[in-house]
LOZAVO-583703 format. One record per residue: residue number from 1; residue in three letters; x, y negated, z of N, C-alpha, C, O in turn. Coordinates in steps of 0.05 Angstrom, whole numbers. Example, Ala and Ser with C-alpha at 12.3 -4.5 7.8 and 13.67 -1.06 7.14 Angstrom:
2
<rec 1; 'ALA'; <264; 114; 156>; <246; 90; 156>; <264; 66; 156>; <285; 66; 169>>;
<rec 2; 'SER'; <257; 45; 142>; <273; 21; 143>; <258; -1; 157>; <268; -23; 161>>;
# end
This chain:
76
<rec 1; 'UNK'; <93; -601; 471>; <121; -595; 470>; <137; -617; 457>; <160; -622; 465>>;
<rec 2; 'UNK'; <127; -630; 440>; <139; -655; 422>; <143; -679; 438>; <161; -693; 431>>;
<rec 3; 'UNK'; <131; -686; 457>; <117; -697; 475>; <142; -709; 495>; <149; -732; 498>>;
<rec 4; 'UNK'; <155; -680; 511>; <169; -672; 518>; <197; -683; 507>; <211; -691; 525>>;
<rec 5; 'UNK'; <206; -684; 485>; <234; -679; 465>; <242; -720; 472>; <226; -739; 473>>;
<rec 6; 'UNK'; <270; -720; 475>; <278; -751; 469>; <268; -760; 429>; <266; -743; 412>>;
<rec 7; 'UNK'; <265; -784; 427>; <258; -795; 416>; <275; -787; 387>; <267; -781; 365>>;
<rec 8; 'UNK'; <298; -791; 397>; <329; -788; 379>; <324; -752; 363>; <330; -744; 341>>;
<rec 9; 'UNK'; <313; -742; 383>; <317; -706; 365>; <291; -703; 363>; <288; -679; 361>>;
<rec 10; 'UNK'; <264; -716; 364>; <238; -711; 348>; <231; -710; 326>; <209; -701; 319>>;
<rec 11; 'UNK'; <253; -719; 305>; <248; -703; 279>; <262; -680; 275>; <251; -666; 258>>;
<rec 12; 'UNK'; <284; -670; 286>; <301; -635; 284>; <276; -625; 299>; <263; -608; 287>>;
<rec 13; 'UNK'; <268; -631; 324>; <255; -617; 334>; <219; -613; 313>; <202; -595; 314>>;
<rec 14; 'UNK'; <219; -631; 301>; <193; -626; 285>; <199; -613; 260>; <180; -601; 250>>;
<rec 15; 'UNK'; <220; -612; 246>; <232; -592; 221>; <236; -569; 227>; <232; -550; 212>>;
<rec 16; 'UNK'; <249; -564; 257>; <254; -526; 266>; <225; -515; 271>; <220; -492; 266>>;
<rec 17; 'UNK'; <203; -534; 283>; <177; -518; 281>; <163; -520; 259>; <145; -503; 259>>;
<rec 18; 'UNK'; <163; -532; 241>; <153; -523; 208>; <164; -502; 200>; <151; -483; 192>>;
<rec 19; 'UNK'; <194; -504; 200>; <208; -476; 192>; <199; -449; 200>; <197; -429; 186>>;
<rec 20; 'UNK'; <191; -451; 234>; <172; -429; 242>; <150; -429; 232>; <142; -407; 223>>;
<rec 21; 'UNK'; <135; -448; 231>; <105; -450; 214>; <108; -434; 192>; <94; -413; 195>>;
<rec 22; 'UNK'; <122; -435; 167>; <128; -426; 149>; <139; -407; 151>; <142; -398; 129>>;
<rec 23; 'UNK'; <153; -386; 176>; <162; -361; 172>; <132; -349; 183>; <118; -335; 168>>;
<rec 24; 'UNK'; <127; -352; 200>; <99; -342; 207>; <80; -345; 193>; <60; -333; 198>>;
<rec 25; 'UNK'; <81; -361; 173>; <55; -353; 151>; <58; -334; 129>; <41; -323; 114>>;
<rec 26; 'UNK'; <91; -331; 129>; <100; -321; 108>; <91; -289; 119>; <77; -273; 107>>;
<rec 27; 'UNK'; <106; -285; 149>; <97; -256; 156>; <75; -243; 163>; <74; -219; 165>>;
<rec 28; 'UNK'; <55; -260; 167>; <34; -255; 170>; <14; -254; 141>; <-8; -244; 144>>;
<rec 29; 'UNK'; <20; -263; 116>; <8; -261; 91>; <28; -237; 77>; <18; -227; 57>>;
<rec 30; 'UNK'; <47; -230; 82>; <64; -199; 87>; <50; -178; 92>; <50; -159; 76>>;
<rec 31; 'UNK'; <37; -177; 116>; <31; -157; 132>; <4; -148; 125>; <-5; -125; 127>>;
<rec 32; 'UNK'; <-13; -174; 115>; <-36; -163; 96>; <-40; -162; 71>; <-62; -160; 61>>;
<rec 33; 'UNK'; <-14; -166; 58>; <-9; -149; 41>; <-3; -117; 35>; <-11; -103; 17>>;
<rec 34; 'UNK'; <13; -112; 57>; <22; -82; 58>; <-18; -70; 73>; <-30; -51; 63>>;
<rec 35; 'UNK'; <-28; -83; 89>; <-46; -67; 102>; <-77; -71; 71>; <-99; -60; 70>>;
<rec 36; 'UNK'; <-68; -83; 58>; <-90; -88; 41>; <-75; -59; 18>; <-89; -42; 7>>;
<rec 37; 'UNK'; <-53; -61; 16>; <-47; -33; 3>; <-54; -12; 16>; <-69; 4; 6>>;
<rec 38; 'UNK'; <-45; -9; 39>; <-53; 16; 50>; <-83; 32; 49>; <-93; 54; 48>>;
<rec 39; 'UNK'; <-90; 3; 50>; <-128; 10; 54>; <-136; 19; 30>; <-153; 36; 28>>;
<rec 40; 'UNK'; <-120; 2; -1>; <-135; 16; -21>; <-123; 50; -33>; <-136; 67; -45>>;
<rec 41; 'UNK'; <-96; 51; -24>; <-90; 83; -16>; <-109; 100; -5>; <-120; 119; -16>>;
<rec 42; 'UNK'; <-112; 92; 18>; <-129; 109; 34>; <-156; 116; 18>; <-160; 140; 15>>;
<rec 43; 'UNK'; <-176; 95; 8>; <-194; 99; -12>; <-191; 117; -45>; <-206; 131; -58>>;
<rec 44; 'UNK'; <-161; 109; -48>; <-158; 113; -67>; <-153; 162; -73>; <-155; 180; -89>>;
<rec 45; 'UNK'; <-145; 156; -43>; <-145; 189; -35>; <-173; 199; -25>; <-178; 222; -29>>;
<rec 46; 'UNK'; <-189; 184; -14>; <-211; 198; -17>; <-227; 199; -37>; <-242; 219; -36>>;
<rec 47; 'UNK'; <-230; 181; -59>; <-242; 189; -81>; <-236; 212; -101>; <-254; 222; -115>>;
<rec 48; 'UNK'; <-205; 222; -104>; <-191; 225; -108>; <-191; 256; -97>; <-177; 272; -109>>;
<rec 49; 'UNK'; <-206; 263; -77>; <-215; 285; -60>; <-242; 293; -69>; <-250; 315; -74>>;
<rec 50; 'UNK'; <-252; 275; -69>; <-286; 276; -80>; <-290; 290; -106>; <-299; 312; -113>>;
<rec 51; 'UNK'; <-278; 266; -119>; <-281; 281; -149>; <-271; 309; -157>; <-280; 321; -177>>;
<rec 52; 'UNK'; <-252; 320; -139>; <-239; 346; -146>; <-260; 363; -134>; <-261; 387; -139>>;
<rec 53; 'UNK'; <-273; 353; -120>; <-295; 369; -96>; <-313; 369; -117>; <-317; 393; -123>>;
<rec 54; 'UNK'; <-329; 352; -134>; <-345; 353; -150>; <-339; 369; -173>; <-355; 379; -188>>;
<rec 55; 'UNK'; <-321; 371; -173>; <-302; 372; -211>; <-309; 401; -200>; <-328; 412; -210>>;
<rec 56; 'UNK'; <-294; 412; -182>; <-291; 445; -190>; <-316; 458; -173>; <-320; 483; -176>>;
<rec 57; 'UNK'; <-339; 438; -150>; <-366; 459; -149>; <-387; 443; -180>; <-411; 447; -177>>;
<rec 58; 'UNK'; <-379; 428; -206>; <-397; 434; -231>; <-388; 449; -244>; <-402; 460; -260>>;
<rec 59; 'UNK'; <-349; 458; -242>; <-353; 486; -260>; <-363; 515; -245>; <-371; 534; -258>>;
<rec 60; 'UNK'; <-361; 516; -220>; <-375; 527; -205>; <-403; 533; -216>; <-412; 556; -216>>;
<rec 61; 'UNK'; <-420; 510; -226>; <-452; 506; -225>; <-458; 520; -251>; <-481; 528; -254>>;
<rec 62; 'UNK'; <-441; 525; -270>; <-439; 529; -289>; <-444; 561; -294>; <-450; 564; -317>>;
<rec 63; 'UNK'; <-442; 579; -283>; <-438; 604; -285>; <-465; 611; -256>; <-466; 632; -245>>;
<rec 64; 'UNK'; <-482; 591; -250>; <-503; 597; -224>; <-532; 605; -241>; <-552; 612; -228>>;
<rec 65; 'UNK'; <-533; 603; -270>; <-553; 607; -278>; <-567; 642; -278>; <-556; 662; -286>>;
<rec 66; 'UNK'; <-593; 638; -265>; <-600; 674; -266>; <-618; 682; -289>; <-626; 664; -304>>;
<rec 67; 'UNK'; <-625; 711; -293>; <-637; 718; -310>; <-670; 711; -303>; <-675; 706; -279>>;
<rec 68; 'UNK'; <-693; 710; -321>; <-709; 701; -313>; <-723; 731; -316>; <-721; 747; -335>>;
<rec 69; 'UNK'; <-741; 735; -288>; <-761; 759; -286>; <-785; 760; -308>; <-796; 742; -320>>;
<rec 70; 'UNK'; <-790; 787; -308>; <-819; 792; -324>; <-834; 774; -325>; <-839; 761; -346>>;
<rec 71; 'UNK'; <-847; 768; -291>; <-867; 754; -294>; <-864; 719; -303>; <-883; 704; -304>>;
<rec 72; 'UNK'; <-836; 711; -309>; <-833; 689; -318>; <-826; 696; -350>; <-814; 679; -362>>;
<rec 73; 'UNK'; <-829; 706; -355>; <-812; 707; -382>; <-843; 708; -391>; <-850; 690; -407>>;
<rec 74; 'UNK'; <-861; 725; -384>; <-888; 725; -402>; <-905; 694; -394>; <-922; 685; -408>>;
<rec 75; 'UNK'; <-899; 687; -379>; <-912; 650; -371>; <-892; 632; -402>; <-900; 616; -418>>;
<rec 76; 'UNK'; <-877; 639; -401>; <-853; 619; -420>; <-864; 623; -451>; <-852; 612; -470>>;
# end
């Protein structure tokens, strides 16, 4: 494309595509920013799920204990 341009406007024409160079790196190091947040949201809700899943079946576990029968109680 530079190739192309008169001699006289090959440097405007080489400063307006850096300027793009530089908006496109800018939006593209943007965009994985927001998707690198999103992702640790997303993790951050499933653990976040887990642990509540864990948390309330160990107080759950807590009250699962049974009485022990005859024939164990005379082995003990």
């Amino acid at each position: 494309m530079l190739a192309k341009v008169p001699n006289n406007k090959k440097s405007m024409v080489l400063a307006t595509i850096n300027k793009q160079k530089t908006k496109v790196k800018y939006i593209i190091n943007f965009s994985q920013d927001i998707k690198n947040k999103e992702l640790s949201k997303a993790f951050d809700n499933a653990f976040a799920v887990s642990y509540s899943i864990v948390f309330i079946l160990s107080i759950g576990a807590l009250f699962t204990d049974r009485k022990p029968t005859d024939s164990e109680q005379t082995m003990a």
